[in-house]
The first five atom37 places (N, CA, C, CB, O) and aatype in JSON, in Angstrom:
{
  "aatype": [20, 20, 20, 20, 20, 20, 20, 20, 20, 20, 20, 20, 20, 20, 20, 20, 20, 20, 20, 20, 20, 20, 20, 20, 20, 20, 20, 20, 20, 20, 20, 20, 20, 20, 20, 20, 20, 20, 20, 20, 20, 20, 20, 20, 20, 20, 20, 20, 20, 20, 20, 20, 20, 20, 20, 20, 20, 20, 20, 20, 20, 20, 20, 20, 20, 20, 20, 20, 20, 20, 20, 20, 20],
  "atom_mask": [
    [1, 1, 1, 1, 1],
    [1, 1, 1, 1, 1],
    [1, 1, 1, 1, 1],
    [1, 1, 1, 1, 1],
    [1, 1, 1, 1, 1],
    [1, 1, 1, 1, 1],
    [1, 1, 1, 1, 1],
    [1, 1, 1, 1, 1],
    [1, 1, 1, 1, 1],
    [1, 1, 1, 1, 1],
    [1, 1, 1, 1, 1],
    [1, 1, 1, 1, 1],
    [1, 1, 1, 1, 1],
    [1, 1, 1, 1, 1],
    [1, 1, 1, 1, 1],
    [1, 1, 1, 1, 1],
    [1, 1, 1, 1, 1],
    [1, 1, 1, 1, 1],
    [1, 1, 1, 1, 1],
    [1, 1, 1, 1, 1],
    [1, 1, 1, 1, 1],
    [1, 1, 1, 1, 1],
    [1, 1, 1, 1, 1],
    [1, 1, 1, 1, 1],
    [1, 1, 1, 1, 1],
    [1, 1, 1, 1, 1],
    [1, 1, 1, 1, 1],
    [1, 1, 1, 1, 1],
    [1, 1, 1, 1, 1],
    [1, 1, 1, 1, 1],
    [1, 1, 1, 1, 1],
    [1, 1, 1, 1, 1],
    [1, 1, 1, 1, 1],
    [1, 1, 1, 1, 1],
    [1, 1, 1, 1, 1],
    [1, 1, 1, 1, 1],
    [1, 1, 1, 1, 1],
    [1, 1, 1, 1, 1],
    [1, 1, 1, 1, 1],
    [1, 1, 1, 1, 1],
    [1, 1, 1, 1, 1],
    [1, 1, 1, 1, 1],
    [1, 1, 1, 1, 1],
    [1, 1, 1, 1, 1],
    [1, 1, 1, 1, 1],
    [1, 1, 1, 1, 1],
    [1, 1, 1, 1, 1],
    [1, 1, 1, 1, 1],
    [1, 1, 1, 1, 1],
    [1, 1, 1, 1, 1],
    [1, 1, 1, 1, 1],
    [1, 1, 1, 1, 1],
    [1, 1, 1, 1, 1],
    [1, 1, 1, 1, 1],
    [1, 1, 1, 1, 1],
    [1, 1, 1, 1, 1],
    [1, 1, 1, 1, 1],
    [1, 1, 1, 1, 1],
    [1, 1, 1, 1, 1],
    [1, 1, 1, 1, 1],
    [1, 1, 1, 1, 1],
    [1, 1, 1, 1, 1],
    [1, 1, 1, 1, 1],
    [1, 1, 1, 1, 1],
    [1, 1, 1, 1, 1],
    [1, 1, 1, 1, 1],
    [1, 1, 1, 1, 1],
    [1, 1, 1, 1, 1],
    [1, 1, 1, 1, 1],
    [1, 1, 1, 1, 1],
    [1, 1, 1, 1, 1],
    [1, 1, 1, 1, 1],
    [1, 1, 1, 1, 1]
  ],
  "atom_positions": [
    [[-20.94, -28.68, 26.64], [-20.65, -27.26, 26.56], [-21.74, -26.5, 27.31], [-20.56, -26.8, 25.09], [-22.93, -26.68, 27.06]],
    [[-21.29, -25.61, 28.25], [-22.22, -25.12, 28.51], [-22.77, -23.94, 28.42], [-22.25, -25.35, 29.2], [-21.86, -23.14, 28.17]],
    [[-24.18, -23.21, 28.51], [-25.0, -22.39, 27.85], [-24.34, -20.87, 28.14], [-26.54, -22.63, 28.37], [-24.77, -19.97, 27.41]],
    [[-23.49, -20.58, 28.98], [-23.24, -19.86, 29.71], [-21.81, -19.82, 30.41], [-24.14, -19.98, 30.33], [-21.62, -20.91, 30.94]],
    [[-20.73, -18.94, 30.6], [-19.41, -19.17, 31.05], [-19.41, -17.78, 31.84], [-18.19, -19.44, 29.8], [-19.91, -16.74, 31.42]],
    [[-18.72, -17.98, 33.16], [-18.5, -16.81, 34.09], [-17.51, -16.88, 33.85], [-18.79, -16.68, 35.44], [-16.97, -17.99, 33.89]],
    [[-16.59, -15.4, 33.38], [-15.88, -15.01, 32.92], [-15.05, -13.4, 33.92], [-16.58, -15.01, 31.64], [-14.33, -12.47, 33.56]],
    [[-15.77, -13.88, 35.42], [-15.58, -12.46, 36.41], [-14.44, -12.46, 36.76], [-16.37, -12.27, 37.73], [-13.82, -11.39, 36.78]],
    [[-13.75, -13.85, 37.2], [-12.38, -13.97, 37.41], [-11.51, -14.48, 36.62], [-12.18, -14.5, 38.31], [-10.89, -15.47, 37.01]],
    [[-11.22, -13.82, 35.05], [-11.22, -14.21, 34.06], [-9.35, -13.27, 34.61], [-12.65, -13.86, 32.78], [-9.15, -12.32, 35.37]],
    [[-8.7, -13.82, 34.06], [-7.49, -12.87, 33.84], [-6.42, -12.82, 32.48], [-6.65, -13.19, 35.0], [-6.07, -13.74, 31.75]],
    [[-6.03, -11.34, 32.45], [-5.56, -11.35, 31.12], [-4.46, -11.8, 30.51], [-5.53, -10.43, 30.81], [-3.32, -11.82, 30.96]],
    [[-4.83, -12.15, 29.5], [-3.77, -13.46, 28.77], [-2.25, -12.17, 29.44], [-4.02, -13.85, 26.04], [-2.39, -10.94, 29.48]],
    [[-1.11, -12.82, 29.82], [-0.28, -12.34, 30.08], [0.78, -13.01, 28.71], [-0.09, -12.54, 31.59], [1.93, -12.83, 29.1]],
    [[0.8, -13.27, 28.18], [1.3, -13.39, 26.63], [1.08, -12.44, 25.82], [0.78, -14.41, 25.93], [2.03, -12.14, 25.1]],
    [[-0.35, -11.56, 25.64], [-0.89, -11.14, 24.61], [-0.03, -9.75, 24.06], [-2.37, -10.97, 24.97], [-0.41, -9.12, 23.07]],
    [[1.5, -9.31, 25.06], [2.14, -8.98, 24.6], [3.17, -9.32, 23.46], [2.24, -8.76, 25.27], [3.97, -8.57, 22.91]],
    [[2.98, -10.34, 23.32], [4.25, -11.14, 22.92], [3.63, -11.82, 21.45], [4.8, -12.46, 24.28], [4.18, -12.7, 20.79]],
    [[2.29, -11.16, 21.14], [1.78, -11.86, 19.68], [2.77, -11.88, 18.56], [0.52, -11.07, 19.06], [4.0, -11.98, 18.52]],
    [[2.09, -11.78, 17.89], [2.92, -11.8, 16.74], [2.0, -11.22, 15.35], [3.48, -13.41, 16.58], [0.78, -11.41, 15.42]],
    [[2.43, -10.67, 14.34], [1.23, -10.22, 13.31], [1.82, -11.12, 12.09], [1.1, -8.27, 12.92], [3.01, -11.27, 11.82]],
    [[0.65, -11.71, 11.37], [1.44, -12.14, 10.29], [1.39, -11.32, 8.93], [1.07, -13.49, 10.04], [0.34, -10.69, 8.86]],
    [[2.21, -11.15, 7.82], [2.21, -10.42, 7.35], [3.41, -10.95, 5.72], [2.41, -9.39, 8.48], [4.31, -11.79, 5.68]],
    [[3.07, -10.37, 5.03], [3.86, -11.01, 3.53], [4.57, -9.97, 3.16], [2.88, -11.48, 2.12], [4.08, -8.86, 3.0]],
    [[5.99, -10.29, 2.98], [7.22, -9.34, 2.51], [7.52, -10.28, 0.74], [8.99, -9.48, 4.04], [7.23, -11.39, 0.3]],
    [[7.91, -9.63, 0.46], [9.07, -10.15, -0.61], [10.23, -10.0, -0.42], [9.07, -9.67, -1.77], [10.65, -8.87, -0.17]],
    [[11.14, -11.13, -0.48], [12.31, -11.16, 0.08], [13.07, -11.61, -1.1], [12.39, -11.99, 1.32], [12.47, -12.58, -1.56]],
    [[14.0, -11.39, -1.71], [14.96, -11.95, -2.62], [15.38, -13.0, -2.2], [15.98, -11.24, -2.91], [15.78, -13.22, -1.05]],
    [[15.3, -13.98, -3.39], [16.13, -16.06, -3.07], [17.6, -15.78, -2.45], [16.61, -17.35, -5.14], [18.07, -16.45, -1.53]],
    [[18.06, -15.04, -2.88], [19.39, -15.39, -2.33], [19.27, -15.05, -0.39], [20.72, -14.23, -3.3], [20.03, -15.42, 0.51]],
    [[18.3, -14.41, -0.33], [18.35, -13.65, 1.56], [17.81, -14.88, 2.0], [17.12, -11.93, 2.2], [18.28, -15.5, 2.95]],
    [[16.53, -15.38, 1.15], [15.71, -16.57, 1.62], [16.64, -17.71, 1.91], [14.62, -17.02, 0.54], [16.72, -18.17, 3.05]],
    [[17.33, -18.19, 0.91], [18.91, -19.22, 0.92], [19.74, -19.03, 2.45], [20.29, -18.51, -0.57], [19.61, -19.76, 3.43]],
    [[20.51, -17.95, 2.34], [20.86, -17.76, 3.56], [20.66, -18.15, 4.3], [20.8, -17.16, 3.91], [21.37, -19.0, 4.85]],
    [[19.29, -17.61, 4.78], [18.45, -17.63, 6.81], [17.85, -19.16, 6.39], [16.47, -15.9, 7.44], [17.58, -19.84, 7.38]],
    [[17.63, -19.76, 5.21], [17.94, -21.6, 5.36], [18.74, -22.35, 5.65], [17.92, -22.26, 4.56], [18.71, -23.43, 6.24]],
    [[19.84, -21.5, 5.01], [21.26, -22.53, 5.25], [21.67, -21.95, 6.95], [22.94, -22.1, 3.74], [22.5, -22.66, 7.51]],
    [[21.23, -20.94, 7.62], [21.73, -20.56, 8.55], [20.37, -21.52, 9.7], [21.97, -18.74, 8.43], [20.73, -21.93, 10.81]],
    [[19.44, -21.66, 9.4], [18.29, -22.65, 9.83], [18.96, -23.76, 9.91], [17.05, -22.83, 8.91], [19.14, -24.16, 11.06]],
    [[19.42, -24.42, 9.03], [20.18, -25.74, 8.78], [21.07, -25.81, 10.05], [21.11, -25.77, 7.3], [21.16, -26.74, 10.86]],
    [[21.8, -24.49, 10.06], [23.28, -24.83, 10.84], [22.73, -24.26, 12.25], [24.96, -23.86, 10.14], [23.68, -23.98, 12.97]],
    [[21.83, -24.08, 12.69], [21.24, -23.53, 13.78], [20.16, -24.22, 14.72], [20.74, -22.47, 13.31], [19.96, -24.14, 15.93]],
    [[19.49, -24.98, 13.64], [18.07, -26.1, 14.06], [17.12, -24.57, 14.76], [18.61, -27.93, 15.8], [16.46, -24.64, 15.8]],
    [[17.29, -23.2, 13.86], [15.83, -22.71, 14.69], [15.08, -22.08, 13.05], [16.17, -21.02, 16.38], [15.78, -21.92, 12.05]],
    [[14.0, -21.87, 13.08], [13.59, -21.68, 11.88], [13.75, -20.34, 11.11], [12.4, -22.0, 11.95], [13.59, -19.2, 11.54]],
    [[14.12, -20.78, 9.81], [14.47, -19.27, 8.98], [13.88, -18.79, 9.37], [14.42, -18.88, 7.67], [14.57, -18.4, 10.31]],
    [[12.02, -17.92, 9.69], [11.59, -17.38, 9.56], [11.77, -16.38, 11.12], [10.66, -17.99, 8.95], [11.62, -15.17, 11.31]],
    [[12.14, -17.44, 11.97], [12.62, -16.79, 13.62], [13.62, -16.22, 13.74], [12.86, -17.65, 14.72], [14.0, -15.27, 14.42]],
    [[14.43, -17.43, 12.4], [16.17, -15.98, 12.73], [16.17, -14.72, 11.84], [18.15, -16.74, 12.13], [16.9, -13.77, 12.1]],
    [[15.42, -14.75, 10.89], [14.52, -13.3, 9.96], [14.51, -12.54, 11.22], [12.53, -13.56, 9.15], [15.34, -11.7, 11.59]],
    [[13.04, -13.11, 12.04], [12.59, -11.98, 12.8], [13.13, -11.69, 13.69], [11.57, -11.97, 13.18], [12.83, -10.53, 13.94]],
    [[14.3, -12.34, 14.9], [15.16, -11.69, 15.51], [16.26, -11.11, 15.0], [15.45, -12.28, 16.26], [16.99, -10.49, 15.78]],
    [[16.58, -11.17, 13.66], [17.8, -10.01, 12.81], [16.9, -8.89, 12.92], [18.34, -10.33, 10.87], [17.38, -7.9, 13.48]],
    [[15.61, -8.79, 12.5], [15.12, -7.37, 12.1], [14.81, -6.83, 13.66], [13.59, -7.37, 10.94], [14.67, -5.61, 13.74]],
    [[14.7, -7.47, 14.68], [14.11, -6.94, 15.59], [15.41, -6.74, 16.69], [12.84, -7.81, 15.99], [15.31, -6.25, 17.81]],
    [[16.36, -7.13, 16.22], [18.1, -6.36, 16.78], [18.57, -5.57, 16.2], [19.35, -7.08, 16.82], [19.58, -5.03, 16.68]],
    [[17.87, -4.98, 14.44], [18.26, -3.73, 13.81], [16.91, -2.91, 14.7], [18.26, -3.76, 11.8], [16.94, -1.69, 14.51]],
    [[16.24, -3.17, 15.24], [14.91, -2.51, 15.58], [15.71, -1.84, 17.0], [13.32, -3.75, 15.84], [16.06, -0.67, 17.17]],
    [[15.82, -2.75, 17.73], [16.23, -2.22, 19.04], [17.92, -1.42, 19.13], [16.12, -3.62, 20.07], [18.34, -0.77, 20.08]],
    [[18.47, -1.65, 18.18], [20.1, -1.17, 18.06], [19.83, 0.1, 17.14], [21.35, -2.48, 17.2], [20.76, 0.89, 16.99]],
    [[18.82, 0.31, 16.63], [18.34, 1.53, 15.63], [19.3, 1.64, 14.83], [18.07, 2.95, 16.2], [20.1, 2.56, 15.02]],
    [[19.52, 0.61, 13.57], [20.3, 0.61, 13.03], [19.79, 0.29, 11.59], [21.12, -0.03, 13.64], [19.38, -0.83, 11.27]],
    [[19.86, 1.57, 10.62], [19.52, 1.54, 9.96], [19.96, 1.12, 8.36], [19.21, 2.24, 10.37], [21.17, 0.88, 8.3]],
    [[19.39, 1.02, 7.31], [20.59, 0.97, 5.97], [21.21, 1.58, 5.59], [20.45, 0.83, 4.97], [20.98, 2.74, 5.94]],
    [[21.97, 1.46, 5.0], [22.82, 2.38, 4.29], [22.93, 2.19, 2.96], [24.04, 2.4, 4.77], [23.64, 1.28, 2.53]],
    [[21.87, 3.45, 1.72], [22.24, 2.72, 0.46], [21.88, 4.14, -0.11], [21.36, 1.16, -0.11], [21.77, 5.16, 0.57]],
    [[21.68, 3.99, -1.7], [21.4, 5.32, -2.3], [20.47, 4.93, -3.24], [22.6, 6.1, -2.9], [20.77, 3.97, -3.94]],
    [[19.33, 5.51, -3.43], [18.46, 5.05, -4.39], [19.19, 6.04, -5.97], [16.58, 5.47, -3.78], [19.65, 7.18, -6.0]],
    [[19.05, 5.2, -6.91], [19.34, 5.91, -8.5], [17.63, 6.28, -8.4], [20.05, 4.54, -10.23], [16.61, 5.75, -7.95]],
    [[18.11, 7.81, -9.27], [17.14, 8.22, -9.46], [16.57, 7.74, -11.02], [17.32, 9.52, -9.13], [17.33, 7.3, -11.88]],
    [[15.23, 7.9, -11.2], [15.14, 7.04, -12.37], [13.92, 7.98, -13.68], [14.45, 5.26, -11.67], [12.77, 8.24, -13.33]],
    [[14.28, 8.26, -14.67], [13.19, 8.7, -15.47], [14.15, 10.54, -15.19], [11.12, 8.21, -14.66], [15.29, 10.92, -14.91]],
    [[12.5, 11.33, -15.54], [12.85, 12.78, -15.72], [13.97, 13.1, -16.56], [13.11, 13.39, -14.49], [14.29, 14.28, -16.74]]
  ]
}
């Protein structure tokens, strides 16, 4: 290893768009079931077909549709 690395013609990760953040949701068993059994029938991993569903409601701006009960008062 050495003491020292020239780093002048260094160029930038051209990926570093494309990271990724990790991050913890709670998801209900039955959604989790699903994007497994849809893993199963797909060979790509639940957690990839998660994140390209949310990220085709992202780009289609498509949002939920629900009504919260109001609760108490």
């Amino acid at each position: 290893m050495r003491k020292q690395y020239d780093f002048s013609k260094a160029k930038k990760n051209p990926y570093s768009k494309q990271l990724k953040s990790r991050t913890t949701i709670r998801l209900d068993i039955d959604v989790v079931a699903y994007f497994q059994k849809l893993a199963d029938q797909t060979g790509i991993p639940y957690q990839t077909l998660i994140n390209l569903y949310l990220k085709d409601c992202m780009e289609t701006k498509r949002a939920p549709s629900f009504k919260w009960k109001k609760t108490g008062s």
